[in-house]
N, C-alpha and C positions, 0 to 999 in steps of 0.2 A: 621686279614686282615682288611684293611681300608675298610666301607663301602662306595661300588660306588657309593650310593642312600642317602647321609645323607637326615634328614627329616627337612624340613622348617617349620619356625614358623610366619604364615600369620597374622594379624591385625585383629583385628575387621572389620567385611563388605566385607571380602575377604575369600573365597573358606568356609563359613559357608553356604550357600543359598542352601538346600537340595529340592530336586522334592519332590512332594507331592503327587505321586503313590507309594503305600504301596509295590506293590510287588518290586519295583527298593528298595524302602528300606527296603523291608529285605530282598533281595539280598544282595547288599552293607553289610549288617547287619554280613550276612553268610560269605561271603568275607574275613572280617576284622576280624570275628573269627578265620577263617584258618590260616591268613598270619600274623596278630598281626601288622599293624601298628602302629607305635609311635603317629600317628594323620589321621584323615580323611580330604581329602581339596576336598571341591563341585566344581567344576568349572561353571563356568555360563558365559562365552566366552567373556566378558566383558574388555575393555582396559585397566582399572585399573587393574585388572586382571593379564591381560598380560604384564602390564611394572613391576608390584610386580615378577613374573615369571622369566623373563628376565633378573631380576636383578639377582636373586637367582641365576639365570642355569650363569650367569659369576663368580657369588663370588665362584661358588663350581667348574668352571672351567670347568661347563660341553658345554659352550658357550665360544668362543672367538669375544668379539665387534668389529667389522669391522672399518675402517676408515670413519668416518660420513660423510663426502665430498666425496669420490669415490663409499661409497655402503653405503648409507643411510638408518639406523635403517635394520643393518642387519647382519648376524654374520654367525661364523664358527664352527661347530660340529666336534670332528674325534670320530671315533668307536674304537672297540679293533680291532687291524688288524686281528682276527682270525673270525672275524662279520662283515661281507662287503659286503655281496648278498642274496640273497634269497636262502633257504638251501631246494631244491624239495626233498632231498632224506629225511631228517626229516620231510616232511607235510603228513599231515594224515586227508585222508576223514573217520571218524568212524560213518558207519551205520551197525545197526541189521546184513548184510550180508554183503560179501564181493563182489554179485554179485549186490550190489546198489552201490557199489562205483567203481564196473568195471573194468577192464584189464590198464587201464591208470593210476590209481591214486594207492598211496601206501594208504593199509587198515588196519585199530585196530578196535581190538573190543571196543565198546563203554564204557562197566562198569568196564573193564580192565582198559582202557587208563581213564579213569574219576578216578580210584583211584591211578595209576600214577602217574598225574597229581597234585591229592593232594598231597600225599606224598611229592613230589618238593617244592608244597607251603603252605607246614605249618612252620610255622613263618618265609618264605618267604622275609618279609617286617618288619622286626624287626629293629627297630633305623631308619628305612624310613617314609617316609609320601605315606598314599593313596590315586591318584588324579581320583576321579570318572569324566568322561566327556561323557556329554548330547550330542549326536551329532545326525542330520537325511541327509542322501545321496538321493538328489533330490534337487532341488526346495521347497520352504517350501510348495505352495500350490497343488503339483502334486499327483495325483492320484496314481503313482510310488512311492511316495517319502518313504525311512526309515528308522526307529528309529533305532540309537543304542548309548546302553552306555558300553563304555569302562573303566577298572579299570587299573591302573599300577603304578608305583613304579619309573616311569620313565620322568622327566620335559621335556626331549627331547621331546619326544610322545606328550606331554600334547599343547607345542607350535608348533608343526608340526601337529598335530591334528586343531587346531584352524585356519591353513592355509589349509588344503586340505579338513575341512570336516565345513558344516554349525554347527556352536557350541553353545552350551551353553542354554538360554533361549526358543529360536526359538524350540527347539529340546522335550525339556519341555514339553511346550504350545502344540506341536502337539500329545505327547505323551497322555495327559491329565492323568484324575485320575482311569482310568477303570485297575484294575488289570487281568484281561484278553486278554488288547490290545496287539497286534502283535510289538516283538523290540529284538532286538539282543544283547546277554549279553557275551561283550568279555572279559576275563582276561588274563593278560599280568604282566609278572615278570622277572627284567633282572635276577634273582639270581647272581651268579657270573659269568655271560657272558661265561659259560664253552660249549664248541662246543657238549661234553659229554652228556649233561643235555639242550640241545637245541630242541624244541620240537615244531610244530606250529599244532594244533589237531582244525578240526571243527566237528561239533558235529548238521548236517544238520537237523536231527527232531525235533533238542532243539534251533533251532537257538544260535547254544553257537560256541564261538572259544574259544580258552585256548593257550596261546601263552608265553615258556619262553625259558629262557637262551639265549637271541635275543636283541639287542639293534639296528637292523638296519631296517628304515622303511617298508621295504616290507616283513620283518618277524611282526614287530609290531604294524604298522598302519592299524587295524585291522579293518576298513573302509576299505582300499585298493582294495588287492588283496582277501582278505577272505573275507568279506560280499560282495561287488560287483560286484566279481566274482564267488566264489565257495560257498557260501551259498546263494547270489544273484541268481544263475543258477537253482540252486534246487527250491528253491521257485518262480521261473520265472515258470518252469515248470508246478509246481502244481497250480498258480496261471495266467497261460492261459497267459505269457508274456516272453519277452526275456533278457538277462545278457548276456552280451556281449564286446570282447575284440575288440573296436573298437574306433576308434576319430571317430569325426563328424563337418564335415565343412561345412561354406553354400557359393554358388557361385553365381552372381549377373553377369550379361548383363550390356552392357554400356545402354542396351533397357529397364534395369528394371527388366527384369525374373530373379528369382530368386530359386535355387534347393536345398536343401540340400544331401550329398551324407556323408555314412557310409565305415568303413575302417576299416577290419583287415590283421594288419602284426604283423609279430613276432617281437621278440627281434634285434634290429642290423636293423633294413631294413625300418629308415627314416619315424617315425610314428607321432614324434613331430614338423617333420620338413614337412610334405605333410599338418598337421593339420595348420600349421602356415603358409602355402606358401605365397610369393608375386610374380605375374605374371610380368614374364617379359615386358620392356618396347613397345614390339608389341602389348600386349594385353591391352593397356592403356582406362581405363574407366570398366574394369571388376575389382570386388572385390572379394576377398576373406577371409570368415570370420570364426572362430574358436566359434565352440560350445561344442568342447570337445576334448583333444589328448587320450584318453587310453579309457573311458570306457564310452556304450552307452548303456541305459537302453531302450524298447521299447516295445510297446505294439501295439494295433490293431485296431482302429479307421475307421472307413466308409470304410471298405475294404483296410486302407491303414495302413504303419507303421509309427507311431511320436515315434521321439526319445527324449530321455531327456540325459542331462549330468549328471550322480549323484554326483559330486567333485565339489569342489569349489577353488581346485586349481593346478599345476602343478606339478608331481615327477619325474625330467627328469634327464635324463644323462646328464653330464656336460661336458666330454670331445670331442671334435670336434664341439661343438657347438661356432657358431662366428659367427658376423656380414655378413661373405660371405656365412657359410649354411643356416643360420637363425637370421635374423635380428630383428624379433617378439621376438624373444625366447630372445634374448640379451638385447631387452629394457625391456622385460618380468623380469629381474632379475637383473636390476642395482638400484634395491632398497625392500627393505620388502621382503628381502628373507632370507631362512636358507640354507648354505648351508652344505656339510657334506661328507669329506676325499677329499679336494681340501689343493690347496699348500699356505700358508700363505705370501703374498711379506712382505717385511721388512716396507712398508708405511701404512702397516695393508691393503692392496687389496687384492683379491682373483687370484691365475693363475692355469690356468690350461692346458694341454698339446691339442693343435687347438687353442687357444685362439687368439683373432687378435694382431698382434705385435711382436718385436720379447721378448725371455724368460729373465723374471729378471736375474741381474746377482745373486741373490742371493733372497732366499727363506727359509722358513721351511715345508718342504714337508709334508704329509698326516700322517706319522706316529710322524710326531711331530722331525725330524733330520732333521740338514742342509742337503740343495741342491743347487746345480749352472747346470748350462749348460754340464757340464761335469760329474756330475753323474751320475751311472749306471742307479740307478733305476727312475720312474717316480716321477715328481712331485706331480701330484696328484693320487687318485687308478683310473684304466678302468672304477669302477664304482660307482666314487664318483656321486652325488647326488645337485639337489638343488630342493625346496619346495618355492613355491612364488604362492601367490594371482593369481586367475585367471584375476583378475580386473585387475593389471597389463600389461595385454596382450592388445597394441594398435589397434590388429585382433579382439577383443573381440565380439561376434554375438550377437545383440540386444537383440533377442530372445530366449539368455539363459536361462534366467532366468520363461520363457515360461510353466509355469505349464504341459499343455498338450501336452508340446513338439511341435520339428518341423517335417513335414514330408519329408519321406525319398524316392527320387526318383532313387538311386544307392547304390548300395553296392558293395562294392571291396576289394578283396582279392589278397593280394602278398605275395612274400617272395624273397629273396636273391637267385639268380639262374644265375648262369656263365654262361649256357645254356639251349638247349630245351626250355626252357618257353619264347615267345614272349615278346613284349616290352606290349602289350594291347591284349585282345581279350573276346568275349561278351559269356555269355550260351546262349542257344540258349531256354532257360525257366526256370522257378523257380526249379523244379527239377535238373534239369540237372546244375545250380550254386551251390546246395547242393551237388553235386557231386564234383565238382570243390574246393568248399571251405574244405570239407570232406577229402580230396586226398593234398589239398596243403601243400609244403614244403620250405624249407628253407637250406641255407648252414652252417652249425657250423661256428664259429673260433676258434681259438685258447685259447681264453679268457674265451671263454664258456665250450669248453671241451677236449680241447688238441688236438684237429685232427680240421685239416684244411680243410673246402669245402667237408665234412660231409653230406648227404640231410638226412633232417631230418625231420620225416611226424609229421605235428604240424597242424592237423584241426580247420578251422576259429579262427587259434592262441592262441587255449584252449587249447592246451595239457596239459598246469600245473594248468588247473583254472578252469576246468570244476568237478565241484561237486557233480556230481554222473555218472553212465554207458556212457559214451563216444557212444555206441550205441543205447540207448535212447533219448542223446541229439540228436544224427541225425534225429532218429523220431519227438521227438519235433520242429526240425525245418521244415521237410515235415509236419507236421501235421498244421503248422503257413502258411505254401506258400495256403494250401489247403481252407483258412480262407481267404484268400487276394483276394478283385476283382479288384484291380489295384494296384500290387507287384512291390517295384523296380526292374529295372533292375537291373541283377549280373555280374558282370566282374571282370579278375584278370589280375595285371599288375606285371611287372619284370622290376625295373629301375635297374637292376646290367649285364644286360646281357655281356659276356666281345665278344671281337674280336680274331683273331685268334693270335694279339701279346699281349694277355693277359689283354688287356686295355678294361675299361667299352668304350659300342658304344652310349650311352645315356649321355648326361651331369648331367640329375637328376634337382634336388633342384626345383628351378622358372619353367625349363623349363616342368617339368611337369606339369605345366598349357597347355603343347599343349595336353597332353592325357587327362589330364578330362575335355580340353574343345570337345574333341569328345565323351567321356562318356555323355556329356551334352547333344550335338546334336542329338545321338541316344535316350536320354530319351525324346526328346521335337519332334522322329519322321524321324529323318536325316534318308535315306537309304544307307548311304556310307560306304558302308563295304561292305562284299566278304565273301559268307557260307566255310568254313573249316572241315575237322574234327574234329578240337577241339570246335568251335564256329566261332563266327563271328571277323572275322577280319578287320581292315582296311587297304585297300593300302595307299600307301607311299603318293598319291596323297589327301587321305581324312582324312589327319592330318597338320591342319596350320603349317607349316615350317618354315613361310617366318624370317627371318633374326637369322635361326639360324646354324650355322657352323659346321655342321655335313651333311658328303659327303654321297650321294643319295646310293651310293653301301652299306652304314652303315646301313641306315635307311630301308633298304632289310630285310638286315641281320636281323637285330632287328624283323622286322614284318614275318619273317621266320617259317616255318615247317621243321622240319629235321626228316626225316621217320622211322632211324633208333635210334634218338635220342629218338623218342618218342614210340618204340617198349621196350625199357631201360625203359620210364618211366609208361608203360601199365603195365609190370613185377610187378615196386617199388610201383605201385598202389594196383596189387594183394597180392602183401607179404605183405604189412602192412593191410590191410583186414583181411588178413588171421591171422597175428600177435593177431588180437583183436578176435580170437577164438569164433566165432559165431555170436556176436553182430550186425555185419551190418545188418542195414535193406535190405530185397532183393530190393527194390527199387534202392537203388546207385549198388547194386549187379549187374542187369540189365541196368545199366546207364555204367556201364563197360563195358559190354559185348558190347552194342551201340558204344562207340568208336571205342573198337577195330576193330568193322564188320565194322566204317566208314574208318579206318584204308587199309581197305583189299579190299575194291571198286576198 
């Protein structure tokens, strides 16, 4: 069989520059005895670097170069169409017990799944080259910030690495030469891309991930989703800080005030698109700035929470994104971008299914076969990909790059909900939003998992990311509110809510600048809202409206309790409690019970 990974042969003064901490080299050392590289390449993130790279991943066709006038220095990836998403049933939290990795996460034992593992990669990388890459997730000078080096077999990685993670040198320098320093050693091997032999295992004591038979970013960018999140979480825990699935945006007064607020939602429910907002033309003189779309690291400062972004650059969906959902997002990736199972136009452009305009007559769609207008299937996949520089983002928050991070005056939690769930509404205290965030859910699609409008209980949007007991994390997070002596405010928002002819009652996108500009007002003091049994509400009247074209009976609706809807979701809140077999802390236990007795007033 051809190998998918032939091995390049770099120049002098390229991919030789080795760290000079012993235990990363004989790591590396062990590595490359397992898997038998044809050659070892250093990465050290460097430009020359990356055009020697870039050249490589097109000669060997694992890159196609884009049209330099329409998408400047930027090019097209496709995977094997049987590696196109994230694979939850092959991930594996392996600790000592099965009751440290909890009712949520799929568990292996740890010296089972590490000889596995070998097994797989021994001579793994034979006739490949091995690309070590120095990378740290933070700010270089944050107190959060950290180390990891990733090994793989794979150029995709190595250049999609260098855009979403600080690389090379930087990462070094912070490491230094102490072979005891704190750094995460992930390995990654596409073997033969077989779904069979597809495996993504973290290894939380060891800080290790072990990731193969995977060629698609969120299986291999092992910064991503596994250190950031699911080995990020663990050692948040034991290190009195938080790892968390959230963007993080800062809002600005035409007066100068300035807040930053925190956000999780799940997959599907507009996470790139709230991080990127532009407020409509009513709200003229207010800003909205982007310090992070996916993931917010935080810790606990003078009674408050600063957050940091640990990424350095964007992995979004591609499809539906346009200049009418998201205009940031669009100028975000009309250059220095990778992207990855999008449709190739004949003028060498990128299309993809939303894109503004109407569809090429002609195309080579995602699996590499003609496409027109007329065929079945799509041009590009549901969830083809692009990776671009955060610095590309015209939203981009000053104070990204903000060592100590910024602080956080909200936190918000949503999900896709047809009903029951309001358009806005507040908790009524830190506890009682760990409730809230703990219980919230989301609708499937079709795409996801074959059943349509599914409610699917995904807490503070960690169901697949949280790296140990699912009810410990909840502890951890009362345990953080109990630490705070001036805690954002928590609130959860529903921009999907539909009407009774099936049609969303909210327009979404810009316009939800009118709910976080009342998120705002209630943190800076506003009393305009109305006590509920759920929380704090606002009436129709204490949400700026003015020039938007949604009839007042809508905006009811929206801001709505339905008694027997929410009798339904009292139920879906005990069953999944109960699902998790003991774990809940009695705190949300009693935070139940609270609603429902507000319920029965």
């Amino acid at each position: 069989m051809k190998d998918i990974a032939p091995a390049i042969s770099p120049p002098a003064g390229i991919g030789d520059t080795k760290p000079t901490n012993q235990a990363v080299l004989d790591w590396g050392h062990e590595v490359a005895l397992l898997t038998k590289p044809e050659n070892i390449f250093w990465c050290d993130g460097s430009e020359r670097e990356n055009n020697f790279l870039l050249e490589q991943a097109d000669r060997q066709n694992v890159m196609i170069k884009l049209n330099a006038k329409k998408v400047p220095r930027s090019y097209l990836h496709r995977s094997n169409p049987n590696d196109v998403a994230r694979v939850e049933q092959f991930t594996f939290i392996c600790t000592p017990t099965k009751e440290e990795a909890g009712p949520t996460n799929n568990w292996s034992e740890p010296a089972e799944t590490y000889s596995k593992l070998q097994n797989l990669l021994k001579g793994a990388m034979r006739g490949r080259t091995m690309f070590v890459i120095p990378y740290i997730m933070g700010p270089p000078d944050s107190p959060l910030t950290k180390v990891g080096f990733e090994i793989t077999d794979s150029i995709y990685v190595v250049l999609s690495m260098r855009i979403m993670t600080r690389m090379g040198a930087v990462a070094v320098k912070r490491l230094g030469n102490d072979p005891d320093a704190e750094w995460n050693r992930g390995v990654h091997s596409l073997l033969d891309v077989d779904p069979a032999r597809r495996f993504i295992c973290h290894f939380p004591q060891d800080n290790a991930i072990i990731s193969v038979g995977s060629g698609y970013g969120g299986n291999v960018l092992l910064s991503k989703k596994c250190l950031a999140l699911r080995i990020g979480s663990y050692l948040a825990r034991r290190q009195g800080w938080m790892a968390e699935h959230m963007l993080i945006l800062g809002v600005e007064s035409p007066q100068g005030r300035k807040h930053y607020v925190a956000a999780a939602f799940p997959s599907a429910c507009g996470k790139t698109n709230f991080a990127m907002l532009i407020p409509p033309k009513h709200f003229r003189g207010w800003k909205v700035t982007t310090v992070g779309d996916d993931i917010a690291w935080m810790q606990i400062r003078d009674g408050r929470l600063f957050a940091v972004n640990p990424e350095n650059g964007y992995f979004g969906v591609v499809p539906g994104t346009s200049y009418k959902s998201n205009p940031n997002a669009m100028k975000s990736i009309e250059h220095d971008t990778l992207y990855t199972n999008v449709a190739l136009t004949d003028d060498g452009d990128v299309w993809w299914e939303g894109k503004d305009g109407p569809p090429p007559a002609h195309a080579i769609d995602w699996r590499g076969n003609d496409w027109t207008p007329d065929s079945k299937e799509k041009a590009a996949h549901p969830n083809s990909r692009f990776a671009t520089p955060m610095r590309n983002n015209p939203a981009l928050d000053a104070n990204v790059e903000k060592g100590e991070g910024v602080p956080i005056s909200a936190l918000i939690f949503g999900g896709r909900r047809s009903d029951t769930m309001p358009l806005i509404f507040q908790a009524f205290d830190w506890e009682h939003g760990v409730y809230i965030g703990a219980t919230m859910a989301s609708e499937t699609t079709a795409a996801a998992t074959g059943a349509v409008g599914q409610v699917r209980r995904d807490p503070m949007a960690m169901l697949p990311f949280c790296g140990y007991n699912i009810g410990d994390y909840f502890r951890h997070w009362l345990k953080v509110g109990k630490c705070l002596t001036s805690p954002p405010l928590i609130f959860n928002v529903n921009w999907f809510r539909k009407g009774e002819d099936g049609k969303f009652l909210w327009p979404g996108f810009g316009d939800n600048m009118r709910v976080l500009k009342w998120i705002i007002d209630r943190c800076e003091g506003s009393e305009a809202a109305v006590e509920s049994p759920i929380g704090w509400l606002p009436r129709p009247d204490d949400l700026d409206l003015a020039e938007l074209n949604v009839p007042h009976k809508s905006v009811v609706e929206l801001l709505g309790i339905d008694h027997e809807q929410w009798q339904k979701e009292l139920a879906g809140h005990q069953r999944f409690f109960e699902s998790l077999g003991g774990v809940v802390p009695d705190e949300l236990l009693r935070q139940r019970e609270k609603l429902a007795a507000r319920f029965s007033e």
